[in-house]
C-alpha positions in Angstrom: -8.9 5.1 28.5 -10.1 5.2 25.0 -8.6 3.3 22.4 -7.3 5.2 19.1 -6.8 4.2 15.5 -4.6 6.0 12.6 -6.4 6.5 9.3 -5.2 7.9 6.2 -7.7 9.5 4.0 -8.5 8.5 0.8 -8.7 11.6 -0.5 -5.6 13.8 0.6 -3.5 11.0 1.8 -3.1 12.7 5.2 -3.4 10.5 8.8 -5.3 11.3 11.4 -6.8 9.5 14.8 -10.5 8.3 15.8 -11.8 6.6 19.0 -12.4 2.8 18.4 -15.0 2.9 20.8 -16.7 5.3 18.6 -16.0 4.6 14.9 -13.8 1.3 14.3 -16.4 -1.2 12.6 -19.9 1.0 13.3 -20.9 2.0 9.9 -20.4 5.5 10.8 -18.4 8.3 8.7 -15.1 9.1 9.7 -14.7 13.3 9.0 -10.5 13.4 8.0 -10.1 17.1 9.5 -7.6 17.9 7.4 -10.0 18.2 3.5 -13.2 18.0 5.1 -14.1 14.5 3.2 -16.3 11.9 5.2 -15.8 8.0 4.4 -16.3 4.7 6.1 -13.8 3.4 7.9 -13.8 0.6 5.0 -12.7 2.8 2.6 -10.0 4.5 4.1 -6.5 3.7 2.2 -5.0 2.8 5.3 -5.9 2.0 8.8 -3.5 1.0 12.1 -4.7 0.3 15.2 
């Protein structure tokens, strides 16, 4: 079973989910589905896991 992490965007404020396995500390753009906008994980405004 994958592990999930919540992320709010830093550019509508909305939260969302990605796979740890996939995203969590990779370097790779999280796309928040809700405005379209792609960031690093790093600069999302807030991030639970």
């Amino acid at each position: 079973m994958a592990r999930i992490f919540w992320v709010k965007c830093p550019h509508c404020h909305k939260r969302f989910y990605a796979a740890t396995v996939d995203f969590r500390h990779k370097g790779r753009k999280l796309w928040c589905p809700f405005c379209g906008a792609e960031f690093l994980d790093d600069e999302a405004e807030e991030i639970t896991e």
